[in-house]
py3Dmol code that shows the C-alpha trace and the ligand (Angstrom):
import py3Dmol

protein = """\
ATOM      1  CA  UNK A   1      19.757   3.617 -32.647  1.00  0.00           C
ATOM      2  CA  UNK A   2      18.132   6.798 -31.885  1.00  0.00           C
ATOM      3  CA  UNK A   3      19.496   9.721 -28.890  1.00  0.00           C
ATOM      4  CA  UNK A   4      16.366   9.136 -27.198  1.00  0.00           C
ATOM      5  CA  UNK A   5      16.285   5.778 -27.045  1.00  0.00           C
ATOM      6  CA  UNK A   6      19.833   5.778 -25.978  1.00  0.00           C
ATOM      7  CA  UNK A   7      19.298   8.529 -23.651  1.00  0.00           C
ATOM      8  CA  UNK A   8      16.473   6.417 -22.246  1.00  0.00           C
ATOM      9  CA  UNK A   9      18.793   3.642 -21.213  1.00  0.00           C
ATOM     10  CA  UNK A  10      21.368   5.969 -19.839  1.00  0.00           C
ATOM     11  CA  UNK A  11      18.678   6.849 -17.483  1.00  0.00           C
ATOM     12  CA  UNK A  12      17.434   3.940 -16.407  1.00  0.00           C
ATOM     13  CA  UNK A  13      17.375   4.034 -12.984  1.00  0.00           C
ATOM     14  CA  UNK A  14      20.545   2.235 -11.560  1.00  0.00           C
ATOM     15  CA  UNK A  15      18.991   0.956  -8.623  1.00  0.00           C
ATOM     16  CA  UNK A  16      15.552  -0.351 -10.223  1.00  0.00           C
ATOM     17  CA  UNK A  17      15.586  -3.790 -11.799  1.00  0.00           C
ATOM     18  CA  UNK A  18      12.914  -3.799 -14.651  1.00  0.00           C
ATOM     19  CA  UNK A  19      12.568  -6.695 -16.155  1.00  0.00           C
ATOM     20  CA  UNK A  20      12.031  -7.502 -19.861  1.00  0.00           C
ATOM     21  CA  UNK A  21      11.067 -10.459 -21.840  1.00  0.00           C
ATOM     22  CA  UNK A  22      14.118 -12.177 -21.764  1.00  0.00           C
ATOM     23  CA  UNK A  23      13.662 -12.086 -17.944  1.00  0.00           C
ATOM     24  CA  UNK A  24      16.704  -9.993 -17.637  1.00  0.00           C
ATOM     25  CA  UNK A  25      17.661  -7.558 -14.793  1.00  0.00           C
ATOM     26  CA  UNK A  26      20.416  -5.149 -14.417  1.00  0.00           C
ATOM     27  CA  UNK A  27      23.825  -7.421 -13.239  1.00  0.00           C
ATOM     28  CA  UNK A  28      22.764 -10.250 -15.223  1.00  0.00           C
ATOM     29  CA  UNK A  29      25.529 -11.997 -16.870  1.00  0.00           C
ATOM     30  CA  UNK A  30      23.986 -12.603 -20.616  1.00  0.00           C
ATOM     31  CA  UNK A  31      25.453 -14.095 -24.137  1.00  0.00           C
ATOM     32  CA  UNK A  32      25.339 -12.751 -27.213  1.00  0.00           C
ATOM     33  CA  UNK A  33      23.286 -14.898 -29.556  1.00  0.00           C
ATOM     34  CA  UNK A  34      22.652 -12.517 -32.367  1.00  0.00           C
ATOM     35  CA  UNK A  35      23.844 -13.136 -36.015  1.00  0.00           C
ATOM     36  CA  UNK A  36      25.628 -10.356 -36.828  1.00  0.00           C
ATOM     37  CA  UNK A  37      29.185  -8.803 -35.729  1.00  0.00           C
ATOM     38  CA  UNK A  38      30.995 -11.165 -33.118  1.00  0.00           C
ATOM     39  CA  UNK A  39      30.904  -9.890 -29.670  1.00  0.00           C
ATOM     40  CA  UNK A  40      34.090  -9.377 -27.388  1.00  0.00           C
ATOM     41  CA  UNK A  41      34.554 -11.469 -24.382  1.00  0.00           C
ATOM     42  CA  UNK A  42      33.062 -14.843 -25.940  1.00  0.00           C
ATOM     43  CA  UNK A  43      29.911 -12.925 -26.197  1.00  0.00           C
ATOM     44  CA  UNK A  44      29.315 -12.783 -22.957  1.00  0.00           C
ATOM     45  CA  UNK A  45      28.700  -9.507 -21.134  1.00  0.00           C
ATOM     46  CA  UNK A  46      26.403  -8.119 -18.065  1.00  0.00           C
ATOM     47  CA  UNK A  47      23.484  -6.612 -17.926  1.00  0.00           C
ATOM     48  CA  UNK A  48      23.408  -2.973 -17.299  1.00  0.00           C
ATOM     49  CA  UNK A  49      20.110  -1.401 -17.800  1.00  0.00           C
ATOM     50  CA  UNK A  50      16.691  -2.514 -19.108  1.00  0.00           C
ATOM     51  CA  UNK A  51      13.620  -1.281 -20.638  1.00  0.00           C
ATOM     52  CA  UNK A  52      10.562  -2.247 -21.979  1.00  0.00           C
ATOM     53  CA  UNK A  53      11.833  -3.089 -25.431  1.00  0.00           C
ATOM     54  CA  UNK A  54      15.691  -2.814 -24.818  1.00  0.00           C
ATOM     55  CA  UNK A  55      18.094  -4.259 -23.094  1.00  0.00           C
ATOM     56  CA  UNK A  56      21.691  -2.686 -22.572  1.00  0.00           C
ATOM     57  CA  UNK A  57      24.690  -5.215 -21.992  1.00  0.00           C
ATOM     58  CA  UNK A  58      28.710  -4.511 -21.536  1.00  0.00           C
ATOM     59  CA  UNK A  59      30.669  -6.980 -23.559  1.00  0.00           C
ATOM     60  CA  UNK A  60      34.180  -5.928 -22.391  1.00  0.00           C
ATOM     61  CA  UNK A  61      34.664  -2.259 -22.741  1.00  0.00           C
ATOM     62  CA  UNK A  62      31.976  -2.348 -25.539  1.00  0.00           C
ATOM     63  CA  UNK A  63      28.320  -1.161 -24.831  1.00  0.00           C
ATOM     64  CA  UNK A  64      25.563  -2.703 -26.949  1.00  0.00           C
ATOM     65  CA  UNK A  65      21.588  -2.698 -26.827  1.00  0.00           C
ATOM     66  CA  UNK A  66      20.433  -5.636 -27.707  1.00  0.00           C
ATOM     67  CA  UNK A  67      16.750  -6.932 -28.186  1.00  0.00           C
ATOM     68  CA  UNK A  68      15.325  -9.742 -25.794  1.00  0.00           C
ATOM     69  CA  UNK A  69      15.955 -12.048 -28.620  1.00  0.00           C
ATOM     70  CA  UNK A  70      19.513 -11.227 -29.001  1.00  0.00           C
ATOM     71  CA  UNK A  71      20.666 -12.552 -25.741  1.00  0.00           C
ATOM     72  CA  UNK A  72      20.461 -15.687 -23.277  1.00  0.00           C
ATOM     73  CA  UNK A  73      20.650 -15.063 -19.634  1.00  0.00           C
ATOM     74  CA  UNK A  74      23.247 -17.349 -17.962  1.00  0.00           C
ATOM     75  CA  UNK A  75      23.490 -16.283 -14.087  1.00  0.00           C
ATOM     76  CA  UNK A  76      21.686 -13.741 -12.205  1.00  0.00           C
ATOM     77  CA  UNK A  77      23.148 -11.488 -10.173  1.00  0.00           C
ATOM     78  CA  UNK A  78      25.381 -11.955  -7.694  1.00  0.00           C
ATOM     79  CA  UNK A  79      23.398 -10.682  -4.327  1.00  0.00           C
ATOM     80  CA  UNK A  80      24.535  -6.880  -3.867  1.00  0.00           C
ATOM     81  CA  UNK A  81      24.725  -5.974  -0.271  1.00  0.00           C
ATOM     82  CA  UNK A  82      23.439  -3.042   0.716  1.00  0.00           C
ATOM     83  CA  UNK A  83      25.789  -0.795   1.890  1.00  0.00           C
ATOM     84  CA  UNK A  84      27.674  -1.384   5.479  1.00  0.00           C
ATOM     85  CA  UNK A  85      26.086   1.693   6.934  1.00  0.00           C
ATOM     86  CA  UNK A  86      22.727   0.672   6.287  1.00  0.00           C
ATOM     87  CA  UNK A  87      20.405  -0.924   8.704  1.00  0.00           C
ATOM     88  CA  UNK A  88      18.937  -4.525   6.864  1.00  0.00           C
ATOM     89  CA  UNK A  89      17.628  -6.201   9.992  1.00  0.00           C
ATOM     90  CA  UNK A  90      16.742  -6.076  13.892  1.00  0.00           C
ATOM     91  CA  UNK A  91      16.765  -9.121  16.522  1.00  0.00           C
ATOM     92  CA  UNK A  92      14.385  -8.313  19.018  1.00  0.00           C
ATOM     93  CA  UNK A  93      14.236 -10.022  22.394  1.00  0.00           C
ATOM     94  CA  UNK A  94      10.986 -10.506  23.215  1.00  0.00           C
ATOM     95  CA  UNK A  95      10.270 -10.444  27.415  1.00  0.00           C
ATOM     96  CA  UNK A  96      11.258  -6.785  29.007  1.00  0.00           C
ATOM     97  CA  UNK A  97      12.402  -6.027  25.220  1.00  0.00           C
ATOM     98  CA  UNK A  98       9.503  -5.524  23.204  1.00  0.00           C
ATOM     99  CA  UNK A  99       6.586  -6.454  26.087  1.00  0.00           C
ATOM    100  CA  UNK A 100       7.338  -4.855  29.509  1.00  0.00           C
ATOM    101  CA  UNK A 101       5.387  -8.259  31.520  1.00  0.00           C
ATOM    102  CA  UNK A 102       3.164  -7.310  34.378  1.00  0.00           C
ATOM    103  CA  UNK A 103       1.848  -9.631  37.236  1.00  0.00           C
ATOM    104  CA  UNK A 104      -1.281 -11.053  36.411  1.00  0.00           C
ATOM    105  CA  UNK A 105      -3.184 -11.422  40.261  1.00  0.00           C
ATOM    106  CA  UNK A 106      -5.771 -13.847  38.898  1.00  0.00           C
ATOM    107  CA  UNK A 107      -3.022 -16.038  37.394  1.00  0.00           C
ATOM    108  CA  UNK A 108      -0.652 -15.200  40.609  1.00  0.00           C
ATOM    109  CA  UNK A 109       2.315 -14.854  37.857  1.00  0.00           C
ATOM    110  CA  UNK A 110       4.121 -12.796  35.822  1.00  0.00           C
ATOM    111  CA  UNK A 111       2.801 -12.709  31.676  1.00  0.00           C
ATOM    112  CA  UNK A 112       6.278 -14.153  30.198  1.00  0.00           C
ATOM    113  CA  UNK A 113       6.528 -16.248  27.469  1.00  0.00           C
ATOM    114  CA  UNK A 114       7.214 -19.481  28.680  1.00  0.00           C
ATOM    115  CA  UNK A 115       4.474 -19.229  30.871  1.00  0.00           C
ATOM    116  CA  UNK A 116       2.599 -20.293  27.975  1.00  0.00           C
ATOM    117  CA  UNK A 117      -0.699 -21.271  29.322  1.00  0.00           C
ATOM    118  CA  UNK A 118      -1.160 -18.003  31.690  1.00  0.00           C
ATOM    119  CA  UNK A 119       0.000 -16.066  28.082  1.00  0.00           C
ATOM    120  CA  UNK A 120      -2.205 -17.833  25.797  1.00  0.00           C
ATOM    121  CA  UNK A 121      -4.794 -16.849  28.315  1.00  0.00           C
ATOM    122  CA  UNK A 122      -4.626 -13.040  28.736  1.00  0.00           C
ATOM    123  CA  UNK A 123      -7.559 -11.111  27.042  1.00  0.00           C
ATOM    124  CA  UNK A 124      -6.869  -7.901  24.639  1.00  0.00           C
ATOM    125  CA  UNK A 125      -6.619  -5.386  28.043  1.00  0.00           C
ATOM    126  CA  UNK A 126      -3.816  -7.801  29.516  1.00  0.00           C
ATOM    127  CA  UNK A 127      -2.260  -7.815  26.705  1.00  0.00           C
ATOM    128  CA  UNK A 128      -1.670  -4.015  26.133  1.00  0.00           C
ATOM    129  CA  UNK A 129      -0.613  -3.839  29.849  1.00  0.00           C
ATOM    130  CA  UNK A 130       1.683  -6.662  29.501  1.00  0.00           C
ATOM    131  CA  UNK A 131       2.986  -4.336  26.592  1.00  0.00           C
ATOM    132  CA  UNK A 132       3.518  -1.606  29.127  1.00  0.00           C
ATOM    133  CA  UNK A 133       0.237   0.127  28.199  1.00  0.00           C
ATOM    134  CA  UNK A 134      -1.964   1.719  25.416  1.00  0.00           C
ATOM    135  CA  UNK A 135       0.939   4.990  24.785  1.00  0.00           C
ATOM    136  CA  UNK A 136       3.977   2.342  24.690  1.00  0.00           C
ATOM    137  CA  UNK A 137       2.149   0.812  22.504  1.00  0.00           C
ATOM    138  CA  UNK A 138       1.875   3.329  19.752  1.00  0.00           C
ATOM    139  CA  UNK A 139       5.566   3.826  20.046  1.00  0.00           C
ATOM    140  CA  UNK A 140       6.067   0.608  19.895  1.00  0.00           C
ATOM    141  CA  UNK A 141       3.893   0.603  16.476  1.00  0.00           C
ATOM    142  CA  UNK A 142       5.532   3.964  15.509  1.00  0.00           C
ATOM    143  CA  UNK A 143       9.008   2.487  15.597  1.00  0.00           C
ATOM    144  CA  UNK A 144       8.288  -0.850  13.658  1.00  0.00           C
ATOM    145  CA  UNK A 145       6.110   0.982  11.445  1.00  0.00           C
ATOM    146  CA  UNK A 146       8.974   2.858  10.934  1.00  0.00           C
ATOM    147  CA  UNK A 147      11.763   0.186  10.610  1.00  0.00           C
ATOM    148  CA  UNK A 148       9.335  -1.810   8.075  1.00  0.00           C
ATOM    149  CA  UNK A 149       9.203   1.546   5.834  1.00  0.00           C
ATOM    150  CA  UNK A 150      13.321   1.714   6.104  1.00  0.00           C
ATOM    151  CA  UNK A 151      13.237  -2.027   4.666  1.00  0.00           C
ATOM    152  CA  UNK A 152      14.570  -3.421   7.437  1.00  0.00           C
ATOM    153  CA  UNK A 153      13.651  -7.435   8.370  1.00  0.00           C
ATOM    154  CA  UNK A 154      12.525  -7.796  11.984  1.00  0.00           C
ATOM    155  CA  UNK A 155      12.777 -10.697  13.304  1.00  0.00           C
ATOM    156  CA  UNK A 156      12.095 -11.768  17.394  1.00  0.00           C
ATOM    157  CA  UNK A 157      14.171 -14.235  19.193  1.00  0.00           C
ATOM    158  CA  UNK A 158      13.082 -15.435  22.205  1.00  0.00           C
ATOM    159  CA  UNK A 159      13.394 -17.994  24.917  1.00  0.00           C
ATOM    160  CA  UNK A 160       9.762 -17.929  25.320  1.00  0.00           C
ATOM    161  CA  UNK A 161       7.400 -20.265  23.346  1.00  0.00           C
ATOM    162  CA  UNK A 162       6.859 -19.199  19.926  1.00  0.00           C
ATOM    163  CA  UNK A 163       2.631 -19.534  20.731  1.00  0.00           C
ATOM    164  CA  UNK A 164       2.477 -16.991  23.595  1.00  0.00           C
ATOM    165  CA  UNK A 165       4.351 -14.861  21.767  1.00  0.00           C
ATOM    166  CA  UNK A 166       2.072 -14.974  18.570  1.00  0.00           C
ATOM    167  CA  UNK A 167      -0.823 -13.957  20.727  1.00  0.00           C
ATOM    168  CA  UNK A 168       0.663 -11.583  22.091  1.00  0.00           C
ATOM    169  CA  UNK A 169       1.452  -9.934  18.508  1.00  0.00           C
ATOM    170  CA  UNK A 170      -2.141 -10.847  16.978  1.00  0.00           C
ATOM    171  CA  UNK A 171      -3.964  -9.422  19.875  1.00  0.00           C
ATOM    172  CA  UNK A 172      -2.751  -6.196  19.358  1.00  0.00           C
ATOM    173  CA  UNK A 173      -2.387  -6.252  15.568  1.00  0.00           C
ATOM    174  CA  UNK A 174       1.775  -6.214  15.734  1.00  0.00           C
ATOM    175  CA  UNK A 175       1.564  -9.749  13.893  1.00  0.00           C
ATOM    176  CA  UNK A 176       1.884  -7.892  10.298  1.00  0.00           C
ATOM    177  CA  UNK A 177       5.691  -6.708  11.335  1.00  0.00           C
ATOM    178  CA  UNK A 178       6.899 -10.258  11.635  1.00  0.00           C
ATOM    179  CA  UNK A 179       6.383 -13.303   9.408  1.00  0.00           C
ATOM    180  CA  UNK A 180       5.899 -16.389  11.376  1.00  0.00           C
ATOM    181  CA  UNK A 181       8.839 -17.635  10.613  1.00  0.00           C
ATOM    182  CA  UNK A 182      10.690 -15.029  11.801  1.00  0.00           C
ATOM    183  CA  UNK A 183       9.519 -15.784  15.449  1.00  0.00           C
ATOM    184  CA  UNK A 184      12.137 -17.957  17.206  1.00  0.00           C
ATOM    185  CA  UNK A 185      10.813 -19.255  20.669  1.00  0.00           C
ATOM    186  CA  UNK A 186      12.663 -21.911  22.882  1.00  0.00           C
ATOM    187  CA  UNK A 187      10.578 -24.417  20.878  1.00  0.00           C
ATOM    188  CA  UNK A 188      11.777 -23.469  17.472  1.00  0.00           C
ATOM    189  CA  UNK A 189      13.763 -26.293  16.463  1.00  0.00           C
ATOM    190  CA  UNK A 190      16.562 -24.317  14.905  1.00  0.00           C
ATOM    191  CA  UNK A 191      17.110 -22.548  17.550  1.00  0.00           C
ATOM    192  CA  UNK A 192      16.657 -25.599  20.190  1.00  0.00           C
ATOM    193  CA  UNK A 193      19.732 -27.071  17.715  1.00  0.00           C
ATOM    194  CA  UNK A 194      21.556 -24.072  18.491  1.00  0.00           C
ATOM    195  CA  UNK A 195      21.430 -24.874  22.390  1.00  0.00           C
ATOM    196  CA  UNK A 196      19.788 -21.706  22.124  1.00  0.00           C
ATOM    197  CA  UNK A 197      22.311 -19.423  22.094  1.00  0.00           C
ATOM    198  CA  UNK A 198      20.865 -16.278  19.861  1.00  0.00           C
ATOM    199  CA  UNK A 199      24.290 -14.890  18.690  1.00  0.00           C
ATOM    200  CA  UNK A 200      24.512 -17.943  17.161  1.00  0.00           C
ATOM    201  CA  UNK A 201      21.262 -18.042  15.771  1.00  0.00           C
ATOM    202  CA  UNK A 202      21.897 -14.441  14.433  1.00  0.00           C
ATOM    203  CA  UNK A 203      25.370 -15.828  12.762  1.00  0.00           C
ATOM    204  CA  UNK A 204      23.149 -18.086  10.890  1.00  0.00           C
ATOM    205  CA  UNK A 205      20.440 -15.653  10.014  1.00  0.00           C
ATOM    206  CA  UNK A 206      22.989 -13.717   9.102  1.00  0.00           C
ATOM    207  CA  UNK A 207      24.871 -16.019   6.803  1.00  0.00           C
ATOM    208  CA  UNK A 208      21.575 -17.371   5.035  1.00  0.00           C
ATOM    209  CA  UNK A 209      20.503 -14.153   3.897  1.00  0.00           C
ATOM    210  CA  UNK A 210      23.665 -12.226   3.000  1.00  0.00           C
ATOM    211  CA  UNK A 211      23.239  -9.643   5.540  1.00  0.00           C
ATOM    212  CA  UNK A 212      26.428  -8.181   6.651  1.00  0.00           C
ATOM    213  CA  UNK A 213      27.145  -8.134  10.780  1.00  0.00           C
ATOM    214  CA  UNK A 214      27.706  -4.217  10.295  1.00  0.00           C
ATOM    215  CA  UNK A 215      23.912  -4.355   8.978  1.00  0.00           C
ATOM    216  CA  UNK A 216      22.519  -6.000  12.004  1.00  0.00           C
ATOM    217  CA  UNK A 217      20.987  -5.191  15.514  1.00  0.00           C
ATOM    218  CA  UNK A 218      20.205  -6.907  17.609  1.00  0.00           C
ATOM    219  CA  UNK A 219      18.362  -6.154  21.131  1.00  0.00           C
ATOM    220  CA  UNK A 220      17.898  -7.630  24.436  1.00  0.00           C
ATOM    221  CA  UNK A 221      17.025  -6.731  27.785  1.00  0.00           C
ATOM    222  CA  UNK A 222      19.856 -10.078  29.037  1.00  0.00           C
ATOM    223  CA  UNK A 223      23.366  -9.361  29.680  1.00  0.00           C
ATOM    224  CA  UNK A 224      24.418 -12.854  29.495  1.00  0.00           C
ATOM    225  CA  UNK A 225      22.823 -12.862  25.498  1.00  0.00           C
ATOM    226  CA  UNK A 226      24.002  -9.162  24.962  1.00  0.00           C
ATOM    227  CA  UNK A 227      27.626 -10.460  26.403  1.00  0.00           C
ATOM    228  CA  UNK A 228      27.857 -13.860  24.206  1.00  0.00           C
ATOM    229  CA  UNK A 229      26.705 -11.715  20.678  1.00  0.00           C
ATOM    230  CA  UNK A 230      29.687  -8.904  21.800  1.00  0.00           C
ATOM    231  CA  UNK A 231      31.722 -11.943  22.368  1.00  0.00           C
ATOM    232  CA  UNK A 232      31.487 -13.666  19.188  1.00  0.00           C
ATOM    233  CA  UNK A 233      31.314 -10.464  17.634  1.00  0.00           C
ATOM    234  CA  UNK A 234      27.797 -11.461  15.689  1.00  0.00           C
ATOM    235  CA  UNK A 235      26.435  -7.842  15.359  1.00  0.00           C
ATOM    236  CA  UNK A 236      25.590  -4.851  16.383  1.00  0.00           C
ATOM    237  CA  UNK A 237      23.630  -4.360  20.034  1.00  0.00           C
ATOM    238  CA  UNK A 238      21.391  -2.418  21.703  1.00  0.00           C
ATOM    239  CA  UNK A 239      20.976  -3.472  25.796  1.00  0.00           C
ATOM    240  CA  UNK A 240      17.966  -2.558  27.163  1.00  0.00           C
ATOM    241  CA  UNK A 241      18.451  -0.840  30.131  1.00  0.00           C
ATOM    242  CA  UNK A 242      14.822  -0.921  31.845  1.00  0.00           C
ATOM    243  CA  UNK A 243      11.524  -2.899  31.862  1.00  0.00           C
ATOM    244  CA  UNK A 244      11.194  -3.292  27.829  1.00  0.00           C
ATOM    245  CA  UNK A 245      12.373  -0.677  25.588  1.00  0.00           C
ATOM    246  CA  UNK A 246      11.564   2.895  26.503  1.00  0.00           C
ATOM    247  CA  UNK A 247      10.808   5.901  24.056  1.00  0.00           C
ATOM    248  CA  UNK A 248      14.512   7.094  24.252  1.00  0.00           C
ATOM    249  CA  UNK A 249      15.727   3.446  23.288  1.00  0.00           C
ATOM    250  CA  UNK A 250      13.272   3.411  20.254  1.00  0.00           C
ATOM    251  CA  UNK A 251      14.262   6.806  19.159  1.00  0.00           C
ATOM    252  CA  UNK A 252      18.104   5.181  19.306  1.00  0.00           C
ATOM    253  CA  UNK A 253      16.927   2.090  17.201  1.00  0.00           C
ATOM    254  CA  UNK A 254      15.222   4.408  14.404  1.00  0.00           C
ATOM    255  CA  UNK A 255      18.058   6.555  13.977  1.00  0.00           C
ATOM    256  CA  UNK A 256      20.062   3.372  13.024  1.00  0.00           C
ATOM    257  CA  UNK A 257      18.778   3.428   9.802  1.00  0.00           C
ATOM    258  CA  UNK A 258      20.110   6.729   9.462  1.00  0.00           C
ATOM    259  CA  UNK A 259      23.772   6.447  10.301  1.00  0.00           C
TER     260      UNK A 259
END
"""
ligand_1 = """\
1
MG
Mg 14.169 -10.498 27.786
"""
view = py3Dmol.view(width=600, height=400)
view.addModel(protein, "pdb")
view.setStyle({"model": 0}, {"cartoon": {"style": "trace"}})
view.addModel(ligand_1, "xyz")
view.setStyle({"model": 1}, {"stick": {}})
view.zoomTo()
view.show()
């Protein structure tokens, strides 16, 4: 073993999982399956560091590197949550939360979500008013642009139906920040299974992915949805105040991610 290739592994960055041909990645629990010198621990250590060619693995309080061929991987990892501080995901209502709906005269209605025909309707201009206009807008882009940089998951929930609120998004090229299945409407069927009570839905979210409450916000313009997730205690919340989020509100959502 030479000091640079162990000063190499020593440097490997801790938070980076390279992988190598055994498929390895740092927190790997491997065994030994070389022929020489017995390992401690029933040859069975973790990962701690990989490289291209080299793989470094703690068997007990002894530190080896091994080759690919030397070991067998037997679990992976163990799912590391972030740390509690950090931001990992944002509910967003959808109605006065991320749109700010206007009344459309020619429809004689207001543009919310389960009005699905009259939404599925409105051209590209209705739809940037019904997003409170061209400079909310690019704050509204600025702040998810911003969020999806951080690494946070966005997800919407809404009691609207899941179509109006898709053409909303594409119209205006917001799609990209959420994954269709990340869009809850009343007519998701997880949700509807929920009696569509979001805190509840959140819990689950919450739950499938590993995501800690303390790493999850969510938003909403409703006191009744902001009151049952305090309730229950599902997560963090933000309760917008006005017609959609304002500027201010954004500003307080972004500097989540640095608290
Ligand atoms: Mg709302």
């Amino acid at each position: 073993m030479t000091l640079n290739l162990a000063q190499s592994l020593t440097e490997a960055s801790p938070g980076s999982h390279p992988t190598v041909s055994c498929g390895c990645v740092a927190g790997d629990q491997v065994q030994w399956r070389g022929v020489d010198d017995p390992m401690p621990s029933g040859g069975v250590g973790t990962v701690v560091s990989v490289t291209e060619s080299k793989v470094q693995v703690r068997f007990a309080n002894h530190i080896r590197f091994c080759s690919p061929d030397e070991i067998v991987k037997v679990t992976s990892p163990v799912a590391t949550p972030a740390p509690s501080c950090s931001l990992a995901v944002v509910f967003f209502d959808f109605d006065s939360t991320l749109s700010a709906p206007q009344y459309v005269h020619r429809a004689n209605d207001y543009a919310v979500c389960d009005r699905i025909e009259l939404c599925c309707s409105l051209t590209e201009d209705e739809v940037i008013a019904n997003f409170g206009g061209s400079e909310r807008l690019a704050n509204l882009l600025d702040m998810l642009e911003y969020l999806e940089q951080g690494g946070v998951n966005l997800f919407i929930i809404s009691l609207g139906f899941t179509r109006a609120i898709s053409h909303h998004l594409g119209m205006v090229k917001l799609d990209r920040f959420f994954d269709s299945d990340r869009i809850y409407g009343q007519d998701s069927e997880s949700f509807r299974q929920l009696r569509h009570k979001k805190a509840s839905l959140i819990e689950q979210l919450l739950g499938e992915n590993c995501w800690q409450k303390s790493q999850a916000l969510f938003v909403d313009d409703d006191e009744r949805n902001i009151g049952l997730c305090r309730e229950m205690g599902a997560c963090n919340v933000l309760h917008v105040r006005g017609h959609g989020l304002c500027k201010a509100e954004m500003d307080v959502i972004k500097a989540e991610l640095e608290r």
